[in-house]
Backbone atoms as SQL, in Angstrom:
CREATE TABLE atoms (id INTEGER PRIMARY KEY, chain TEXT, resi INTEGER, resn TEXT, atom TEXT, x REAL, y REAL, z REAL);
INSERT INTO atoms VALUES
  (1, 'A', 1, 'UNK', 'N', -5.951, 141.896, 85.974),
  (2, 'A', 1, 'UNK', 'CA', -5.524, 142.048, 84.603),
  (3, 'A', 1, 'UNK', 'C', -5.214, 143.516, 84.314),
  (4, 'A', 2, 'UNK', 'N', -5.841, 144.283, 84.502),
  (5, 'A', 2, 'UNK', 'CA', -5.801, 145.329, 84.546),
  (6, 'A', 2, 'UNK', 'C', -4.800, 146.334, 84.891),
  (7, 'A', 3, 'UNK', 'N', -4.535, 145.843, 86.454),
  (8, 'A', 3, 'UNK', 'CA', -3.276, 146.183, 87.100),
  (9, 'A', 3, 'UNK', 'C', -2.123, 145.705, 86.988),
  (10, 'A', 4, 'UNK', 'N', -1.885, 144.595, 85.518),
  (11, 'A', 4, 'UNK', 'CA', -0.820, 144.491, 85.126),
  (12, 'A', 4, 'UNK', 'C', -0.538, 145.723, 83.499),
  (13, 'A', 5, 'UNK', 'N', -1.715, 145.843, 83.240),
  (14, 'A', 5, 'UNK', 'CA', -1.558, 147.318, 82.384),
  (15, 'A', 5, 'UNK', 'C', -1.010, 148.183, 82.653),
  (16, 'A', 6, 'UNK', 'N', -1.263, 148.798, 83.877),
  (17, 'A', 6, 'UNK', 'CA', -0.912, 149.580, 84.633),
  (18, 'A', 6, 'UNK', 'C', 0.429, 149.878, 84.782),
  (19, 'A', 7, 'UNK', 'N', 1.105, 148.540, 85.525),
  (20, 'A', 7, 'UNK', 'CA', 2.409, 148.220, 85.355),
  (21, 'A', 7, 'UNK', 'C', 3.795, 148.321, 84.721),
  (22, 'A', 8, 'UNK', 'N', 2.809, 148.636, 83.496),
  (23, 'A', 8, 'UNK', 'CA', 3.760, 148.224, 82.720),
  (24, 'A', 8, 'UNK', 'C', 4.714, 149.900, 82.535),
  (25, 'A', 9, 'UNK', 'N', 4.205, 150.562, 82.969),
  (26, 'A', 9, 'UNK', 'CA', 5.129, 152.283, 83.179),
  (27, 'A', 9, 'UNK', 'C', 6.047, 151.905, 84.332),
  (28, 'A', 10, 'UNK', 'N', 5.741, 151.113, 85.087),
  (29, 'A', 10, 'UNK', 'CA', 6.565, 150.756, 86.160),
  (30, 'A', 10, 'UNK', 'C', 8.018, 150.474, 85.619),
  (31, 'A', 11, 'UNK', 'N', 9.288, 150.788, 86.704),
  (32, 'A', 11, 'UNK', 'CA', 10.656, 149.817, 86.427),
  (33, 'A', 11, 'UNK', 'C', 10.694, 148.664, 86.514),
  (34, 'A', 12, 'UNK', 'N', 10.688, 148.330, 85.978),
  (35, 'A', 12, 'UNK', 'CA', 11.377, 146.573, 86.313),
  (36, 'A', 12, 'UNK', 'C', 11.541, 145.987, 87.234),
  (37, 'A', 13, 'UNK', 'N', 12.429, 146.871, 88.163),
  (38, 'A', 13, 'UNK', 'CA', 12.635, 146.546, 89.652),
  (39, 'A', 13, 'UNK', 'C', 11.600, 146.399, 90.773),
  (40, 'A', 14, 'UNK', 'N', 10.730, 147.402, 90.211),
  (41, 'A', 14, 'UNK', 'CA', 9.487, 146.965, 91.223),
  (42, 'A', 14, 'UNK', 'C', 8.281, 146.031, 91.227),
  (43, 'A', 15, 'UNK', 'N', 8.599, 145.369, 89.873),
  (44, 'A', 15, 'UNK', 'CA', 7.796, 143.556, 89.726),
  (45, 'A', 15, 'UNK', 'C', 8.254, 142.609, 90.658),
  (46, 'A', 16, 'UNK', 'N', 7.203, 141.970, 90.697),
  (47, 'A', 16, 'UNK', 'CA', 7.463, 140.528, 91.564),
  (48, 'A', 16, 'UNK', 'C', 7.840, 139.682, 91.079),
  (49, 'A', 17, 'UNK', 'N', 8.843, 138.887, 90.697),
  (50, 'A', 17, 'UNK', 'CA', 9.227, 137.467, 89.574),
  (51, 'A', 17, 'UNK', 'C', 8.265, 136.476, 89.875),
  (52, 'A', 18, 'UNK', 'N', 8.232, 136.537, 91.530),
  (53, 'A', 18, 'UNK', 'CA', 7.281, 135.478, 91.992),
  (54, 'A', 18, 'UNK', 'C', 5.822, 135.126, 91.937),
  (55, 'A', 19, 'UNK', 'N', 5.159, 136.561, 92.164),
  (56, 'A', 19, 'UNK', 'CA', 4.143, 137.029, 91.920),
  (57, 'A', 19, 'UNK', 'C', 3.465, 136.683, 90.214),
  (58, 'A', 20, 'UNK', 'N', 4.359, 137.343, 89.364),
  (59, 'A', 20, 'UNK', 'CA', 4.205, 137.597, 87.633),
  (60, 'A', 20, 'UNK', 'C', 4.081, 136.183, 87.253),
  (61, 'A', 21, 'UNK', 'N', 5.341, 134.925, 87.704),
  (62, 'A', 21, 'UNK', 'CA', 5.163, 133.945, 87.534),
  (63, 'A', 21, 'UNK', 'C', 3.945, 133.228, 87.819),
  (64, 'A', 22, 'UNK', 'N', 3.577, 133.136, 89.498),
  (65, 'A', 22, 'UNK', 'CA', 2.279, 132.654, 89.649),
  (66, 'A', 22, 'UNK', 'C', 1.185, 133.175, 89.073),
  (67, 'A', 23, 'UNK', 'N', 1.156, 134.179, 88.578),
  (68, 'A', 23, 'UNK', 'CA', -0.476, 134.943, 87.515),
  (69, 'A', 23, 'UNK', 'C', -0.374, 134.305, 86.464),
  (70, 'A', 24, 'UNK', 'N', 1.048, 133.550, 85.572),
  (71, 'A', 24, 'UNK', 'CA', 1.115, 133.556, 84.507),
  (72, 'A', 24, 'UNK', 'C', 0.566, 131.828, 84.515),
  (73, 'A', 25, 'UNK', 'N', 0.955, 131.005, 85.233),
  (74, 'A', 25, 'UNK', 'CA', 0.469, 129.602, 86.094),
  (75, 'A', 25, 'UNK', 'C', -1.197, 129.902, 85.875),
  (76, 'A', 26, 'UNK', 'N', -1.449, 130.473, 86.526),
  (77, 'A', 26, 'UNK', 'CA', -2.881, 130.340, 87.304),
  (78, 'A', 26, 'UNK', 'C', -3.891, 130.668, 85.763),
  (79, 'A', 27, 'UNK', 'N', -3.396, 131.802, 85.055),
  (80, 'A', 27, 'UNK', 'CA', -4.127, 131.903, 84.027),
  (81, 'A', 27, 'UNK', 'C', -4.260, 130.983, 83.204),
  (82, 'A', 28, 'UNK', 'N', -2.778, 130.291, 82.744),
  (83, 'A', 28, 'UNK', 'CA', -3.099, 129.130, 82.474),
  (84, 'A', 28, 'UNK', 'C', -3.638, 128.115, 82.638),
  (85, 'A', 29, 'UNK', 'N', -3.708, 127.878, 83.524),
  (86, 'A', 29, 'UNK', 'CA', -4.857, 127.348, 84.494),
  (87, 'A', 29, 'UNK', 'C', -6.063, 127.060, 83.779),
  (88, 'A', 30, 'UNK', 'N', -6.537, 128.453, 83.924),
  (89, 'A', 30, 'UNK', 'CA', -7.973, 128.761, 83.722),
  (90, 'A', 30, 'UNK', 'C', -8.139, 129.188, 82.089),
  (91, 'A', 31, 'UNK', 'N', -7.331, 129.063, 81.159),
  (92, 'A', 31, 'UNK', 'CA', -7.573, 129.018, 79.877),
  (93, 'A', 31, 'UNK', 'C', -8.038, 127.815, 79.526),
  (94, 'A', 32, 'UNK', 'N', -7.059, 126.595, 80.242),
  (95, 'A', 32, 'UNK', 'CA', -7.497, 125.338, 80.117),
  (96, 'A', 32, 'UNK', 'C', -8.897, 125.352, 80.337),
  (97, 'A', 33, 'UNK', 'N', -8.862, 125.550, 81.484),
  (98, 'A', 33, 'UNK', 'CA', -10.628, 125.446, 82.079),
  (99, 'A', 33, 'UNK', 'C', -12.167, 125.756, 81.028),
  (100, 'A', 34, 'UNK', 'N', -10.953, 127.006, 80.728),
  (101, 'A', 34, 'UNK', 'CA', -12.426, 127.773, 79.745),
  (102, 'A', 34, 'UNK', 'C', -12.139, 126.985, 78.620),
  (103, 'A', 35, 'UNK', 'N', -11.768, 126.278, 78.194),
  (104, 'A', 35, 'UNK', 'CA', -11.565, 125.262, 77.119),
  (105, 'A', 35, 'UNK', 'C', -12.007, 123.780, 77.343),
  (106, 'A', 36, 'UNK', 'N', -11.968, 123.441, 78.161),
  (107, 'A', 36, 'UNK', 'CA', -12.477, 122.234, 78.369),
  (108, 'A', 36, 'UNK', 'C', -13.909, 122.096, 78.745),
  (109, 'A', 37, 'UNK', 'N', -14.774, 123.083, 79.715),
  (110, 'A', 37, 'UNK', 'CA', -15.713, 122.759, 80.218),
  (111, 'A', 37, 'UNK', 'C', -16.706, 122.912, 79.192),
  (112, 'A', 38, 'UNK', 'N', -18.140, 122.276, 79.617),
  (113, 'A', 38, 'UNK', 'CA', -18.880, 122.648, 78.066),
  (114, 'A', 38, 'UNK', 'C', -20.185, 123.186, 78.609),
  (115, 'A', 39, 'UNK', 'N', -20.429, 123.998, 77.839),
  (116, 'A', 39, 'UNK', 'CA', -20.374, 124.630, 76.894),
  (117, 'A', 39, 'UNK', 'C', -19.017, 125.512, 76.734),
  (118, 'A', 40, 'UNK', 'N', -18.540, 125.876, 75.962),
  (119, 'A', 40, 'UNK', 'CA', -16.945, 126.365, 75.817),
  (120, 'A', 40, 'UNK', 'C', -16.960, 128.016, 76.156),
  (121, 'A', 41, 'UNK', 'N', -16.792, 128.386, 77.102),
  (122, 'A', 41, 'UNK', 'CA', -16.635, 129.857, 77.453),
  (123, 'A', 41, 'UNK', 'C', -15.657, 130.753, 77.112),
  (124, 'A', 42, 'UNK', 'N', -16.454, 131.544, 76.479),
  (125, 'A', 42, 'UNK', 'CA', -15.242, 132.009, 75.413),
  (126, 'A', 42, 'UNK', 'C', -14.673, 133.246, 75.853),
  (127, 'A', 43, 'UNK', 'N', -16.158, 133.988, 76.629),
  (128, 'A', 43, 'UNK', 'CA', -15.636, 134.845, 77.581),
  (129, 'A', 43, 'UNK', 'C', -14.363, 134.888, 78.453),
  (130, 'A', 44, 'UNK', 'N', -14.681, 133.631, 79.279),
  (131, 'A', 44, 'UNK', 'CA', -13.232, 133.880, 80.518),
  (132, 'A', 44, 'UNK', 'C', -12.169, 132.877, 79.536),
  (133, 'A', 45, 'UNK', 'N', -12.350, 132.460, 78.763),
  (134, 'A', 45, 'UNK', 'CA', -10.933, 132.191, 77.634),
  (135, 'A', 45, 'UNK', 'C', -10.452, 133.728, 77.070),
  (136, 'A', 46, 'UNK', 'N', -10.740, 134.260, 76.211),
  (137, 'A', 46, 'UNK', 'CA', -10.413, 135.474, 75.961),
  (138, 'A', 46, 'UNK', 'C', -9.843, 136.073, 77.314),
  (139, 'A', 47, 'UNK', 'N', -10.332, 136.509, 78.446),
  (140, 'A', 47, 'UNK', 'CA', -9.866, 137.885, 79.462),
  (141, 'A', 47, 'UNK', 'C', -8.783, 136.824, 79.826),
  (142, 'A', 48, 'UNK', 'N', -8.846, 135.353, 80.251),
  (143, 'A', 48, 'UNK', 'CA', -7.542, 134.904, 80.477),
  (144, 'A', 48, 'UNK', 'C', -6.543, 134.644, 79.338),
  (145, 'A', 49, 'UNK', 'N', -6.605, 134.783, 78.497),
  (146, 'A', 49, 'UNK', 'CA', -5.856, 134.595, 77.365),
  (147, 'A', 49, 'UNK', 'C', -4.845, 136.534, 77.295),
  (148, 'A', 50, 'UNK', 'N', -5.532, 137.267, 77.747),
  (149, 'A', 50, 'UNK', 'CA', -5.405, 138.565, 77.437),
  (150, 'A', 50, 'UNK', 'C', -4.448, 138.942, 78.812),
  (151, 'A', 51, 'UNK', 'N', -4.935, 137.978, 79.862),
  (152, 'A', 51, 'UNK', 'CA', -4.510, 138.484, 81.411),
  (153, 'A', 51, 'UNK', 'C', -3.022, 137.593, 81.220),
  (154, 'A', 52, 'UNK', 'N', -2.633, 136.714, 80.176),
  (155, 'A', 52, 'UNK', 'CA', -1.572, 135.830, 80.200),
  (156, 'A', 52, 'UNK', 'C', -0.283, 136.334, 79.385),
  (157, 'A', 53, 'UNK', 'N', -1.043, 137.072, 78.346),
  (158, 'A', 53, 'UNK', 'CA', 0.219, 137.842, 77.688),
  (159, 'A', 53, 'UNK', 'C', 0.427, 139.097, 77.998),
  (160, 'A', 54, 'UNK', 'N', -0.165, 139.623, 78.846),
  (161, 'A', 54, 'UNK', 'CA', 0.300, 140.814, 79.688),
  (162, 'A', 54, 'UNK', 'C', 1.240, 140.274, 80.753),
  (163, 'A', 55, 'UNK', 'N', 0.783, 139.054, 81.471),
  (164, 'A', 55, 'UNK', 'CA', 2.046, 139.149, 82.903),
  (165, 'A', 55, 'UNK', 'C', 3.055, 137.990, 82.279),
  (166, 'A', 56, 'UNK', 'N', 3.261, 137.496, 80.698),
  (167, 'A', 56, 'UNK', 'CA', 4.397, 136.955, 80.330),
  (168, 'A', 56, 'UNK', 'C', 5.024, 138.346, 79.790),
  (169, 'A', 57, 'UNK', 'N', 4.860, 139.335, 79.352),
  (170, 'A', 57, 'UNK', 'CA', 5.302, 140.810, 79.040),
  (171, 'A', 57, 'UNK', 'C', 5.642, 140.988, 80.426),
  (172, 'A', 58, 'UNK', 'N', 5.175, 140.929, 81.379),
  (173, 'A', 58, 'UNK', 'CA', 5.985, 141.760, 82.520),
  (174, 'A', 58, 'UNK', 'C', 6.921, 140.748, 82.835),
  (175, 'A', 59, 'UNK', 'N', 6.998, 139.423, 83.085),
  (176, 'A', 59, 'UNK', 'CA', 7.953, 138.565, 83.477),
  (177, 'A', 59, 'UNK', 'C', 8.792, 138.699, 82.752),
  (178, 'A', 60, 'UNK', 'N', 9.109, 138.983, 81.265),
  (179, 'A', 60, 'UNK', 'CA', 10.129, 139.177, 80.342),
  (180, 'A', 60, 'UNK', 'C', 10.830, 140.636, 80.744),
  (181, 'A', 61, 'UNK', 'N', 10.028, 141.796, 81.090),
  (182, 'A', 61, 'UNK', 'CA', 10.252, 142.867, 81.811),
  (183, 'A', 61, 'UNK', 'C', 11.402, 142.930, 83.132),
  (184, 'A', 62, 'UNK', 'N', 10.682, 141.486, 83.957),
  (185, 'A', 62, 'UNK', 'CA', 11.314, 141.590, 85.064),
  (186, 'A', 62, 'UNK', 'C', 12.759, 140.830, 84.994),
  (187, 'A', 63, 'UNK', 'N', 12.397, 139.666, 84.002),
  (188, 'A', 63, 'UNK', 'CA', 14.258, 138.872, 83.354),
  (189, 'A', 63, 'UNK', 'C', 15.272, 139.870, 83.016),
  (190, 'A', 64, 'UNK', 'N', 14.944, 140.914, 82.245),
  (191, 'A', 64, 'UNK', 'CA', 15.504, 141.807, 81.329),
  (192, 'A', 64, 'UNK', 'C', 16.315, 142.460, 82.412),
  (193, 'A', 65, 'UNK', 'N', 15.208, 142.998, 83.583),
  (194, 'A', 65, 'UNK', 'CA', 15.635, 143.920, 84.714),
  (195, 'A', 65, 'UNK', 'C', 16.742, 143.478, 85.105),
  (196, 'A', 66, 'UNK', 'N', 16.290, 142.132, 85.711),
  (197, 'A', 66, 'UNK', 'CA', 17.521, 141.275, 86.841),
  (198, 'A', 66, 'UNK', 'C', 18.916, 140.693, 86.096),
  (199, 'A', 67, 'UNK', 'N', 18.985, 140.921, 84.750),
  (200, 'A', 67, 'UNK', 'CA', 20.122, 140.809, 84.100),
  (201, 'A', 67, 'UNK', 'C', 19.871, 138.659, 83.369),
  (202, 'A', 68, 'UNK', 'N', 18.656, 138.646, 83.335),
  (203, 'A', 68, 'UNK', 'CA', 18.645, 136.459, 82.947),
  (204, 'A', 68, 'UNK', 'C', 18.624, 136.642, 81.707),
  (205, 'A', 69, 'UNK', 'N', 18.034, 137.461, 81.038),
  (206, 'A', 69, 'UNK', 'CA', 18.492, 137.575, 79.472),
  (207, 'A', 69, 'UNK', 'C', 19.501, 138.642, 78.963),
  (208, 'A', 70, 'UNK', 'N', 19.765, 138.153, 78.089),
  (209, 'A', 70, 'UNK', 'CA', 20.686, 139.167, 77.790),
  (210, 'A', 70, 'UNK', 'C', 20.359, 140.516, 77.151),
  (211, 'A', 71, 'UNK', 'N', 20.540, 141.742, 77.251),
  (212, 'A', 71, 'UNK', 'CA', 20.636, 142.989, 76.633),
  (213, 'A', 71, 'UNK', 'C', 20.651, 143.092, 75.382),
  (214, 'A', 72, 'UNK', 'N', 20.286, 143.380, 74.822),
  (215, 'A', 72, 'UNK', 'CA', 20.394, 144.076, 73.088),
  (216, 'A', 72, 'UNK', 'C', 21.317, 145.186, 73.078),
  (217, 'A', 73, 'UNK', 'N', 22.129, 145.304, 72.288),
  (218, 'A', 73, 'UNK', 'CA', 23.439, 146.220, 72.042),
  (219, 'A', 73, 'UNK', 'C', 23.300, 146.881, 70.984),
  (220, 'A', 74, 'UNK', 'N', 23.687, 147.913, 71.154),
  (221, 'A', 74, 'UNK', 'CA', 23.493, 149.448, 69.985),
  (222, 'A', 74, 'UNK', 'C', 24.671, 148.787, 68.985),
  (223, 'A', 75, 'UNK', 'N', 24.429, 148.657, 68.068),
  (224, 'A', 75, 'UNK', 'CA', 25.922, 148.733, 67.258),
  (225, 'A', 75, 'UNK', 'C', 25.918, 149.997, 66.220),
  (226, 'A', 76, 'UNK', 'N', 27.363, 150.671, 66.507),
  (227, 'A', 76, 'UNK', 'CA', 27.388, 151.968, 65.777),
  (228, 'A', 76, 'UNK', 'C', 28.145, 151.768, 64.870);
């Protein structure tokens, strides 16, 4: 989680699509998890909840990079 903080000074170019995608999977994952099991853990809900909108921020990072969304334009 952490080391997607990190990241985020990084270019674009040097994310993994593949990588960002599977963290963003897996956390989900485990939000479910921390939601379903009982007693309800709120702990690893929160850090995965936190670890999920950091590597959907970098996957949007890395779309932006590779040209899948489109650019925002200056209008003068």
């Amino acid at each position: 989680m952490w080391q997607g903080v990190a990241d985020m000074k990084k270019p674009p170019e040097m994310l993994s699509g593949n990588m960002t995608g599977v963290l963003c999977v897996y956390s989900a994952l485990f939000m479910r998890f921390a939601w379903m099991v009982r007693p309800r853990n709120y702990m690893l809900l929160g850090s995965h909840a936190l670890n999920e909108s950091v590597q959907l921020y970098q996957l949007l990072r890395w779309d932006k990079g590779k040209g899948y969304l489109p650019q925002k334009e200056d209008k003068i």
